[in-house]
BADO-954651 format. One line per field, with one value per residue: residue in three letters; chain; x, y, z of N, C-alpha, C in turn. Coordinates in nm, 2 decimals. Example, Ala and Ser with C-alpha at 12.3 -4.5 7.8 and 13.67 -1.06 7.14 Angstrom:
2
r: ALA, SER
c: A, A
n.u: 1.32, 1.28
n.v: -0.57, -0.22
n.w: 0.78, 0.71
ca.u: 1.23, 1.37
ca.v: -0.45, -0.11
ca.w: 0.78, 0.71
c.u: 1.32, 1.29
c.v: -0.33, 0.00
c.w: 0.78, 0.79
END
This chain:
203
r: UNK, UNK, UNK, UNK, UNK, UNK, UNK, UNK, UNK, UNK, UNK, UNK, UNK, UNK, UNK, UNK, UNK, UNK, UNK, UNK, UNK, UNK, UNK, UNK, UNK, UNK, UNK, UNK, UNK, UNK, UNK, UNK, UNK, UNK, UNK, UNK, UNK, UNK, UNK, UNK, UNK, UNK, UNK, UNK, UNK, UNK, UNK, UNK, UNK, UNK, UNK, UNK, UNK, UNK, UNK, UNK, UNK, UNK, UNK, UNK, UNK, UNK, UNK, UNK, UNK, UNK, UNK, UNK, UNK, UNK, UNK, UNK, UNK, UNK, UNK, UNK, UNK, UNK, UNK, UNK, UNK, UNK, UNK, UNK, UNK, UNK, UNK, UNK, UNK, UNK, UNK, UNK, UNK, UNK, UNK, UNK, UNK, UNK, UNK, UNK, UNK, UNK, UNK, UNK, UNK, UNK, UNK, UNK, UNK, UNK, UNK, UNK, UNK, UNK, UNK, UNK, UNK, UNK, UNK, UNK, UNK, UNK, UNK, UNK, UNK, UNK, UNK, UNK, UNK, UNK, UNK, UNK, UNK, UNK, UNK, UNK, UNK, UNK, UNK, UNK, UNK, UNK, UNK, UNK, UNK, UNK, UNK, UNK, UNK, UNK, UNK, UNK, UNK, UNK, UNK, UNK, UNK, UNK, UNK, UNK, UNK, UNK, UNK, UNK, UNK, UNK, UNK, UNK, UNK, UNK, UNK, UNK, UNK, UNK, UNK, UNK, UNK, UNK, UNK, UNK, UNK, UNK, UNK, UNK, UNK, UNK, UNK, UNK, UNK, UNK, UNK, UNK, UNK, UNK, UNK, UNK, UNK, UNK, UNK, UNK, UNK, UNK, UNK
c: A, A, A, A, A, A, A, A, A, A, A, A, A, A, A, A, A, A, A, A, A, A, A, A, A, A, A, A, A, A, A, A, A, A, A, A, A, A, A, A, A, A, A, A, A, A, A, A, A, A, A, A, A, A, A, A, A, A, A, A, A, A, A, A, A, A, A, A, A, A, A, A, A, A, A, A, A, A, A, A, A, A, A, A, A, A, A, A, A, A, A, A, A, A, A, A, A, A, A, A, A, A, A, A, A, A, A, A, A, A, A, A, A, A, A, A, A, A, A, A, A, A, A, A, A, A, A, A, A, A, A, A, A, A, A, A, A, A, A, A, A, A, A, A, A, A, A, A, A, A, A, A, A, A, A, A, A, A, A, A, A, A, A, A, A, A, A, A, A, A, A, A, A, A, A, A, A, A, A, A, A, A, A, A, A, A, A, A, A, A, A, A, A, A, A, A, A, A, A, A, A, A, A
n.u: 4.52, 4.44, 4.38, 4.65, 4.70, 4.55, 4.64, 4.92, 4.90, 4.75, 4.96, 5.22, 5.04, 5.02, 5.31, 5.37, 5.18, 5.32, 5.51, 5.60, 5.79, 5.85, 6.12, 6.18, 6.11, 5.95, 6.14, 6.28, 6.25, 6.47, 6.69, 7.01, 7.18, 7.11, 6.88, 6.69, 6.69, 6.49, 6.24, 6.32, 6.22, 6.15, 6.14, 6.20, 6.12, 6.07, 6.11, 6.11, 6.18, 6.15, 6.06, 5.99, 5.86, 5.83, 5.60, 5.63, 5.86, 5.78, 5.95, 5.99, 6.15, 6.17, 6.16, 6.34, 6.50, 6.43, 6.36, 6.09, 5.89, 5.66, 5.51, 5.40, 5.11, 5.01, 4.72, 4.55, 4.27, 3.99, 4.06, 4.04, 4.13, 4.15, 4.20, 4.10, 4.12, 4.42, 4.43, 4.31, 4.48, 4.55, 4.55, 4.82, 5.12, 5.22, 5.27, 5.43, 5.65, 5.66, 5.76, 5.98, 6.16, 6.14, 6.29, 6.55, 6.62, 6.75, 7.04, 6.99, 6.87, 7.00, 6.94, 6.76, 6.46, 6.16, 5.80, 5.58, 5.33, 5.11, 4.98, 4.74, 4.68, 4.37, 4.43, 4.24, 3.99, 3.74, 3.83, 3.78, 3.66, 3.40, 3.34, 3.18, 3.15, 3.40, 3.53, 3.50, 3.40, 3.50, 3.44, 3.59, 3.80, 3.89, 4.11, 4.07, 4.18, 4.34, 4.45, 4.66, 4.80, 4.99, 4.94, 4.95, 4.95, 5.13, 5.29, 5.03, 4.95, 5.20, 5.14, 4.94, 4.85, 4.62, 4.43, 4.18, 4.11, 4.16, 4.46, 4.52, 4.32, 4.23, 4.04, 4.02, 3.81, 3.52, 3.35, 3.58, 3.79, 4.03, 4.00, 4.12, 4.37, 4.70, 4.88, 5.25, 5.33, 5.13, 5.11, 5.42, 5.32, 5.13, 5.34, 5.45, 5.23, 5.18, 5.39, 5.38, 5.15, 5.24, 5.44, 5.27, 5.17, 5.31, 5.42
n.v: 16.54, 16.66, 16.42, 16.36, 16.51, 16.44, 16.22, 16.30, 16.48, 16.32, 16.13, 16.36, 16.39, 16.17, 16.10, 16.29, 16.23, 15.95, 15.69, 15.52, 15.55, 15.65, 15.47, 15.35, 15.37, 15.21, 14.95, 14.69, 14.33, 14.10, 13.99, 14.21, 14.48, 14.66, 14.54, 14.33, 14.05, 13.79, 13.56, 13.25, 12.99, 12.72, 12.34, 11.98, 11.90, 12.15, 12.48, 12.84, 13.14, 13.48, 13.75, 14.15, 14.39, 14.67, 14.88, 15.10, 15.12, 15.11, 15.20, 15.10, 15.21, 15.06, 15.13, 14.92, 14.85, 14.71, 14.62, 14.75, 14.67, 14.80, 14.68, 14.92, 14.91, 15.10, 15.14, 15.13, 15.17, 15.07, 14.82, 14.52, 14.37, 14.00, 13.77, 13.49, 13.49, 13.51, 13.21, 13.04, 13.15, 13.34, 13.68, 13.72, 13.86, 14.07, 14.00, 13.78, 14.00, 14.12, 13.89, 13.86, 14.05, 14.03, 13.75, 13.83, 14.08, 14.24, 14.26, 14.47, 14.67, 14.70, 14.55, 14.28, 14.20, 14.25, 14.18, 14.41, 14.47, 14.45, 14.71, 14.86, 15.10, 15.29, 15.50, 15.65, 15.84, 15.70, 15.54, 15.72, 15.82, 15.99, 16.22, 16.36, 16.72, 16.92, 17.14, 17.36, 17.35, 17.25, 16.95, 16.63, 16.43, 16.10, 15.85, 15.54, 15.25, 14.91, 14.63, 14.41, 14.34, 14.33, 14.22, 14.39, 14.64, 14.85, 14.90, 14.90, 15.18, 15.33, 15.32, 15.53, 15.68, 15.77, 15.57, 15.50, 15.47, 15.62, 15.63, 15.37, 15.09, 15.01, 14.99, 15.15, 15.11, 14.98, 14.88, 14.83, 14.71, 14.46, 14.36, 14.18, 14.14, 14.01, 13.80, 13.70, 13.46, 13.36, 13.49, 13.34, 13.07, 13.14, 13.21, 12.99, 12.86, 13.05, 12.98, 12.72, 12.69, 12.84, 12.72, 12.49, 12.55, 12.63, 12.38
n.w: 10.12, 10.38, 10.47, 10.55, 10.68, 10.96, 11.04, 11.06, 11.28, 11.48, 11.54, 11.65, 11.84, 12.02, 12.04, 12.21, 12.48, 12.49, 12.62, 12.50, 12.22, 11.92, 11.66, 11.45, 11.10, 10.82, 10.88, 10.80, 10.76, 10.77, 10.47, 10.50, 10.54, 10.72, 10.82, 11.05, 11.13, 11.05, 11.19, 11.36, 11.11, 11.06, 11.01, 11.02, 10.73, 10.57, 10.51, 10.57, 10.44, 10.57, 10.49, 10.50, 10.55, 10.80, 10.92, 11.15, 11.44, 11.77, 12.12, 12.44, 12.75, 13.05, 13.41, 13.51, 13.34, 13.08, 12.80, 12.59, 12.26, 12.02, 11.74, 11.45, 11.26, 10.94, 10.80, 10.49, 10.53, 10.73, 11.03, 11.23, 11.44, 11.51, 11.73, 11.71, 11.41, 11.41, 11.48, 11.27, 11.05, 10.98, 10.89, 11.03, 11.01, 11.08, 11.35, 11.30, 11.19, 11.47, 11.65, 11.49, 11.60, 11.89, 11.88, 11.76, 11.80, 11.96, 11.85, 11.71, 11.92, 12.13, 12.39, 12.52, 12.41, 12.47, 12.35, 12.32, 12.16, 11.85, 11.67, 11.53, 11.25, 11.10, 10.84, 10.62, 10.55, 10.57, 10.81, 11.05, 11.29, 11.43, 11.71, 12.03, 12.05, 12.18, 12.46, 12.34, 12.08, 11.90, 11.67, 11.75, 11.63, 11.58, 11.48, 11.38, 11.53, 11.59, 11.75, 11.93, 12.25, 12.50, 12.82, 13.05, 13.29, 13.35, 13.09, 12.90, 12.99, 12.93, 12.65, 12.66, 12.86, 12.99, 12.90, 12.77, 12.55, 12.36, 12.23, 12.18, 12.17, 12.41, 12.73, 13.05, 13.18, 13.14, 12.82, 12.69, 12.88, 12.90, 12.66, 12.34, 12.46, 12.62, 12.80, 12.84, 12.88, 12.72, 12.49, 12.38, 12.33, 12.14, 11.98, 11.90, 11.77, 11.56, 11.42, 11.36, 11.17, 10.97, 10.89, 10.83, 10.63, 10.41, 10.40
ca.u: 4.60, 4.33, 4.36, 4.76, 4.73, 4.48, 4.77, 5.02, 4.84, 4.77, 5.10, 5.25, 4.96, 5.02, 5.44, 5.38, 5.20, 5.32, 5.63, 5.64, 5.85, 5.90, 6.27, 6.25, 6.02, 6.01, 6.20, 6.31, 6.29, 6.52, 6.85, 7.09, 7.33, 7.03, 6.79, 6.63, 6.68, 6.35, 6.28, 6.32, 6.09, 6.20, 6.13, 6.29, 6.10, 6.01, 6.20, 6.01, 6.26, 6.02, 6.08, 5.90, 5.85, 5.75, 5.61, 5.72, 5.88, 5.82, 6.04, 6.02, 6.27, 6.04, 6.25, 6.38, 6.58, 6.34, 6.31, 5.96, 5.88, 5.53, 5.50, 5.26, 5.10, 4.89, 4.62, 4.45, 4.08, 3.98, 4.10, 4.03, 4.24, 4.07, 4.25, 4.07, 4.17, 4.53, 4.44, 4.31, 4.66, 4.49, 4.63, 5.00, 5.22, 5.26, 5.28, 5.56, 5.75, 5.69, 5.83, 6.09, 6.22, 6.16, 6.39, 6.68, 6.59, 6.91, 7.17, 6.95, 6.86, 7.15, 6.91, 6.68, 6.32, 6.00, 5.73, 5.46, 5.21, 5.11, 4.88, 4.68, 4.59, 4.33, 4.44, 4.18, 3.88, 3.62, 3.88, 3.81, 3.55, 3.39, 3.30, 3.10, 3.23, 3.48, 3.45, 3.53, 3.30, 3.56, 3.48, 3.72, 3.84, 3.96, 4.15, 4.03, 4.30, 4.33, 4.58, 4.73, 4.89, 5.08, 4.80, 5.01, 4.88, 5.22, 5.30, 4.93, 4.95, 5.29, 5.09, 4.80, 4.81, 4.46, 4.35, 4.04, 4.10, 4.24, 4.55, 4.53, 4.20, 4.21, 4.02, 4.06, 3.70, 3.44, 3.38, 3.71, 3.87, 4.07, 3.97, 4.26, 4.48, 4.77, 4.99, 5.37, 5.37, 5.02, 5.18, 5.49, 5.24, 5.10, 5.42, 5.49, 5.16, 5.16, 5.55, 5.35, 5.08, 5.33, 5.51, 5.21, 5.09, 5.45, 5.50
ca.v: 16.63, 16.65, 16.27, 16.34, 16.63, 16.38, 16.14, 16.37, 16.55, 16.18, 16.11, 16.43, 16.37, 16.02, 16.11, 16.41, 16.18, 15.82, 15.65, 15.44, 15.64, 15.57, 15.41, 15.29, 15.40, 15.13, 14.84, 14.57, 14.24, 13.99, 14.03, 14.32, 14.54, 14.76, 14.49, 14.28, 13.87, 13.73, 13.50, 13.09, 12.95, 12.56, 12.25, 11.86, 11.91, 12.26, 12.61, 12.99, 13.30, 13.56, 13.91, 14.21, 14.62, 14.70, 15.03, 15.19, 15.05, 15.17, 15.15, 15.16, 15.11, 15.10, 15.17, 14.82, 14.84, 14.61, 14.73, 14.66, 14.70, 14.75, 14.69, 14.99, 14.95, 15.17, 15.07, 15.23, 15.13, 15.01, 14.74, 14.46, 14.21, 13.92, 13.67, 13.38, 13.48, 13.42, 13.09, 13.02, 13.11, 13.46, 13.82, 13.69, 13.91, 14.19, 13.89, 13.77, 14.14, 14.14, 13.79, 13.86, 14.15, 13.93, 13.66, 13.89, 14.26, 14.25, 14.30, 14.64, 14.76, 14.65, 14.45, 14.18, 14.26, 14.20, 14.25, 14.50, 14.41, 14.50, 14.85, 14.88, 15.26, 15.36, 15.62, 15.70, 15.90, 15.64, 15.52, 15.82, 15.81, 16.14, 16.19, 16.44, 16.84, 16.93, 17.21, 17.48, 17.35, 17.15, 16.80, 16.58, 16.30, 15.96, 15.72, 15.38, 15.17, 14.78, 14.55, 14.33, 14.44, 14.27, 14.23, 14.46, 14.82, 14.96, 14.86, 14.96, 15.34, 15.39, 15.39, 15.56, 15.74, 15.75, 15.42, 15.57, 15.41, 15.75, 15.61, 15.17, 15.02, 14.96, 15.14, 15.07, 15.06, 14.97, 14.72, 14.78, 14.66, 14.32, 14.31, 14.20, 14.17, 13.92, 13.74, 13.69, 13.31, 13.30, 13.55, 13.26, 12.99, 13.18, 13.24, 12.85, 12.85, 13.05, 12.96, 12.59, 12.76, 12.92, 12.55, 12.37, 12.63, 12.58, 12.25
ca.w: 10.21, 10.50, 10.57, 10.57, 10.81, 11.07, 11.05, 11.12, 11.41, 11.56, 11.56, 11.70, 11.99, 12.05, 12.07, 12.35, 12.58, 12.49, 12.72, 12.32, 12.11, 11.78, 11.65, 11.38, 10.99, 10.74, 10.92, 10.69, 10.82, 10.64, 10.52, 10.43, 10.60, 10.82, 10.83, 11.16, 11.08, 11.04, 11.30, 11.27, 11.08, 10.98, 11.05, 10.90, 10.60, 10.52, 10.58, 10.56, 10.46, 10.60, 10.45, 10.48, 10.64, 10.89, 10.92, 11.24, 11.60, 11.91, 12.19, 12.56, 12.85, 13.17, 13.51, 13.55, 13.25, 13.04, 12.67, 12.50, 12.17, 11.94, 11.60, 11.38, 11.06, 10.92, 10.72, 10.40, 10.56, 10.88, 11.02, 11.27, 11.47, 11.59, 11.75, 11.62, 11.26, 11.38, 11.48, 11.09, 10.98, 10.91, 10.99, 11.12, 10.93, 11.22, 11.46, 11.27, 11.29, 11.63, 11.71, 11.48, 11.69, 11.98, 11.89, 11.66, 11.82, 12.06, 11.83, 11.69, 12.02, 12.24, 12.49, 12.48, 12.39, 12.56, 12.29, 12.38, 12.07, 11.71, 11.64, 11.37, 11.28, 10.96, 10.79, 10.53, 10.59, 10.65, 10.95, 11.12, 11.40, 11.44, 11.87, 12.03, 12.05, 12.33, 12.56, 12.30, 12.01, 11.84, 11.67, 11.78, 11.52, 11.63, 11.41, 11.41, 11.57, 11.65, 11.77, 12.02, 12.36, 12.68, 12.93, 13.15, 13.26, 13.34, 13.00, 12.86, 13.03, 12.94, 12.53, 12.65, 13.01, 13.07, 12.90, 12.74, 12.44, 12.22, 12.10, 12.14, 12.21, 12.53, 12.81, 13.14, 13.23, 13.05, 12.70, 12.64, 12.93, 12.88, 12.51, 12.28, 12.57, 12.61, 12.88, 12.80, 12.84, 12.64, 12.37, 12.39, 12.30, 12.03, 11.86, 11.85, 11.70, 11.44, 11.35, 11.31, 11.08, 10.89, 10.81, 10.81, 10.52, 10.35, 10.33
c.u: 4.54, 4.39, 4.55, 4.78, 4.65, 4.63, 4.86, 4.99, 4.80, 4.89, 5.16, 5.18, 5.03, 5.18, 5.47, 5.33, 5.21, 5.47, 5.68, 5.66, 5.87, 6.07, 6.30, 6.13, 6.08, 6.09, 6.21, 6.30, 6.33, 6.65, 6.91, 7.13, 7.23, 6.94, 6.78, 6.64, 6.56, 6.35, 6.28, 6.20, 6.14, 6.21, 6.22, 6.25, 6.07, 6.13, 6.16, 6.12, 6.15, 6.11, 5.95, 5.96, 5.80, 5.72, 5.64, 5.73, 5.86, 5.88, 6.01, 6.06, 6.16, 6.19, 6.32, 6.48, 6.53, 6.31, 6.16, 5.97, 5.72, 5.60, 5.39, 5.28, 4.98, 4.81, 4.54, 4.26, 4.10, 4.03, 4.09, 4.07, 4.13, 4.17, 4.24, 4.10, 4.32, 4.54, 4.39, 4.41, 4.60, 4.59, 4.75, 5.08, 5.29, 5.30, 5.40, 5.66, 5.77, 5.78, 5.98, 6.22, 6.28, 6.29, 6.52, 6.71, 6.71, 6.99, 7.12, 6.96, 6.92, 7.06, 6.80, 6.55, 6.25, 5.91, 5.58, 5.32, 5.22, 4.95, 4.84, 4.61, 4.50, 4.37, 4.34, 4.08, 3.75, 3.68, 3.89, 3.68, 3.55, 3.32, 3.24, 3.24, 3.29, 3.45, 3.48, 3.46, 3.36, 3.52, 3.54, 3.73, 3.94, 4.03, 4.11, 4.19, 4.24, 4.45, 4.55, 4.80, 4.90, 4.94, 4.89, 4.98, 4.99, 5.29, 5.18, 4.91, 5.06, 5.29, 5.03, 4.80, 4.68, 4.36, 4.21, 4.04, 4.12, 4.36, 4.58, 4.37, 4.13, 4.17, 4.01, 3.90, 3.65, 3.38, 3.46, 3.78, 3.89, 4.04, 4.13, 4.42, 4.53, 4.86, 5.08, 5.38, 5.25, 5.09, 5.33, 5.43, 5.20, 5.22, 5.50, 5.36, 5.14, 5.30, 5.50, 5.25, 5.14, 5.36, 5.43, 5.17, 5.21, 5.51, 5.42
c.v: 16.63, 16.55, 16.29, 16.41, 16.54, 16.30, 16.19, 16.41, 16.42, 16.15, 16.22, 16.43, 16.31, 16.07, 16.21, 16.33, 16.01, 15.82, 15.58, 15.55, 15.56, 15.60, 15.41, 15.31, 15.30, 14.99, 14.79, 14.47, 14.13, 13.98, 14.14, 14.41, 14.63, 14.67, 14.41, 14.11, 13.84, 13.60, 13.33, 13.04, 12.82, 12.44, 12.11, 11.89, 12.05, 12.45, 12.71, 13.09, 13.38, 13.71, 14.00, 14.35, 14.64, 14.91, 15.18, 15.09, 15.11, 15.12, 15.20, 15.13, 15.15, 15.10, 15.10, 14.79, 14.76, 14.70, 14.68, 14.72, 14.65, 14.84, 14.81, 14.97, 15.00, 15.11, 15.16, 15.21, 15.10, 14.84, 14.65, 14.35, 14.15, 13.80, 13.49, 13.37, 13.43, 13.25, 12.95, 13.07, 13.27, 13.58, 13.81, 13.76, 13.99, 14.11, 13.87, 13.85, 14.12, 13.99, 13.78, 13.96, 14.07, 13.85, 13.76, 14.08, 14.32, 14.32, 14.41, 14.72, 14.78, 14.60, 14.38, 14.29, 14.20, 14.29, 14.29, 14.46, 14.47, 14.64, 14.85, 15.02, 15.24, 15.45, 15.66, 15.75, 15.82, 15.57, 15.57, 15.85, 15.97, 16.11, 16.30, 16.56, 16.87, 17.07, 17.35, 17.48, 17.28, 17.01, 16.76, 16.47, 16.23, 15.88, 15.58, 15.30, 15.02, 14.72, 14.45, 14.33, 14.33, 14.32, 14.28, 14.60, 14.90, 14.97, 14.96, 15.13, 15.38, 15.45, 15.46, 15.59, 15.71, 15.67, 15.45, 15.57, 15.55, 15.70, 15.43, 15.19, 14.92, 15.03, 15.05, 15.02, 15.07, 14.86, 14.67, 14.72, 14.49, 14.25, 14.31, 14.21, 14.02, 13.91, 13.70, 13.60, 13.25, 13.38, 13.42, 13.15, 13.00, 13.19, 13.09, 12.81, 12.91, 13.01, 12.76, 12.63, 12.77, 12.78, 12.43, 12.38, 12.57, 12.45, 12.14
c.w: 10.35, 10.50, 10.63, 10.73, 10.93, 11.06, 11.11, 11.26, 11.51, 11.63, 11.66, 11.86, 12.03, 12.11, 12.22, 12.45, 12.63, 12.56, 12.54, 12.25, 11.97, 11.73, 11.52, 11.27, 10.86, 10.79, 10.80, 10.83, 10.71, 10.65, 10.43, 10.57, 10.74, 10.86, 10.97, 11.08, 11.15, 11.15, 11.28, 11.25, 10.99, 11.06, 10.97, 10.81, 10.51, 10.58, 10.56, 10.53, 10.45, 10.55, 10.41, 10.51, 10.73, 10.96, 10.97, 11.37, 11.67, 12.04, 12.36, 12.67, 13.02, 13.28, 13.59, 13.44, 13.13, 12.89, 12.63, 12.38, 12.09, 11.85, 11.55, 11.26, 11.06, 10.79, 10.65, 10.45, 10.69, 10.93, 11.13, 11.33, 11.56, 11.64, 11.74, 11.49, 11.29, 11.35, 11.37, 11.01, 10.90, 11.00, 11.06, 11.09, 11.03, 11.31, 11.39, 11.22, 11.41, 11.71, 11.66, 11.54, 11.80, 11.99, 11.84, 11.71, 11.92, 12.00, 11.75, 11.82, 12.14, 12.37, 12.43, 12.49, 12.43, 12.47, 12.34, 12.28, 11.90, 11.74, 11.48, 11.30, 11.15, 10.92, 10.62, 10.56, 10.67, 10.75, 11.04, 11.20, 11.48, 11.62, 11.91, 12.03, 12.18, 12.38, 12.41, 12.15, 11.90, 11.80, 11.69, 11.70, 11.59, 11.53, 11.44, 11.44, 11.63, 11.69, 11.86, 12.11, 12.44, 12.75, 13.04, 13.17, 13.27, 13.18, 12.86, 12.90, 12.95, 12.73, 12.55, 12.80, 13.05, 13.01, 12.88, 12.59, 12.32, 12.18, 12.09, 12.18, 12.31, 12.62, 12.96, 13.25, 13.13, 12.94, 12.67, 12.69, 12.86, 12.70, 12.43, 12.37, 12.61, 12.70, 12.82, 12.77, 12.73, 12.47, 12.31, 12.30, 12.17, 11.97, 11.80, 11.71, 11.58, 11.35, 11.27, 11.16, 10.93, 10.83, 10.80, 10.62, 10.39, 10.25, 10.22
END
C-alpha cells in the first residue's frame, strides 16, 4: 500500500508541473479496433509482428504545433538504460513503442509525432532514493527513474521545469547534464538499427 501511495503522489507531482501529460494507460501496440500498428519490421527474407503494452503515453503539443510523445514503463525494481545494451539487441522493447508511435501515431493523435523518449520509473521500495530533509523536516523520497530523451531543453523542461533531475534524469548542470541524451537524426539512425537487430535476431 505504501509503495502504491509513493507512486501515486509521484505521479500527481510530476502531472502539476509537467507540459507531458499523460494520454494514453495500457496502450496496445498491434492489432485490434483501439490498438497503435506496430511499426515495419520486414525484410526479403524475414518479417517481425511486434505486439505488446505499453504502459502509459505522454503527450505534448509545444507552441509550433509539433506533437511529441514519451513512452513510461514502470518497473517492479530498478532499472537502467544504457545505450550500448541497445546496440547488443538488449533493452529495445520501449524503443520499439516509441518508434512504433513514430511511424503509426498520426492516425491516434491526429498529427504526426516527434518522439520525445522512453522513462523508466521503479516502483518498488528498494527504487526509492531516500534525499536529505527539506525545510520543514520532511524526508523527501525520489523514485529511481531512467530513460532516453530528445537532446532538446525546450523539450527536456517542458518534463521537468527545473532540470534537477526529480522527475527524468536529466539535470541541467552537473553529472547529469547530456547523459542519455539524443539528437533526432541520431535517434533516426538508431531506429534503423535496432529494426536490423530485430531481423537479424529473427531470421
Amino acid at each position: 500500500v505504501r509503495n502504491a501511495v509513493r507512486v501515486a503522489a509521484r505521479f500527481r507531482k510530476e502531472c502539476e508541473v509537467s507540459e507531458f501529460q499523460p494520454c494514453d494507460f495500457e496502450l496496445v501496440i498491434g492489432k485490434g479496433e483501439d490498438a497503435v500498428l506496430p511499426m515495419h519490421l520486414e525484410s526479403e527474407n524475414v518479417s517481425v509482428d511486434l505486439r505488446g503494452k505499453i504502459d502509459r503515453v505522454d503527450i505534448y503539443l509545444d507552441s509550433d504545433g509539433k506533437l511529441y510523445v514519451r513512452v513510461v514503463d514502470y518497473k517492479t525494481g530498478s532499472k537502467t538504460f544504457d545505450i550500448q545494451n541497445v546496440k547488443l539487441g538488449l533493452d529495445i522493447q520501449m524503443l520499439l513503442y516509441l518508434f512504433s508511435l513514430w511511424e503509426n501515431g498520426e492516425i491516434r493523435y491526429g498529427k504526426p509525432v516527434v518522439p520525445a523518449g522512453v522513462l523508466y520509473v521503479g516502483v518498488k521500495p528498494e527504487a526509492v532514493e531516500r534525499s536529505t530533509e527539506d525545510k520543514d523536516g520532511d524526508v523527501q523520497e525520489k523514485m529511481q527513474a531512467s530513460g532516453l530523451f530528445l537532446d532538446n531543453e525546450q523539450i527536456l523542461r517542458a518534463m521537468d521545469p527545473a532540470l534537477e533531475g526529480e522527475f527524468i534524469p536529466v539535470k541541467a548542470k552537473g553529472n547529469g547534464k547530456g547523459k542519455n541524451l539524443i539528437g533526432l537524426e541520431a535517434l533516426s539512425d538508431l531506429k534503423r538499427e535496432v529494426t536490423q537487430t530485430v531481423l537479424r535476431y529473427a531470421s
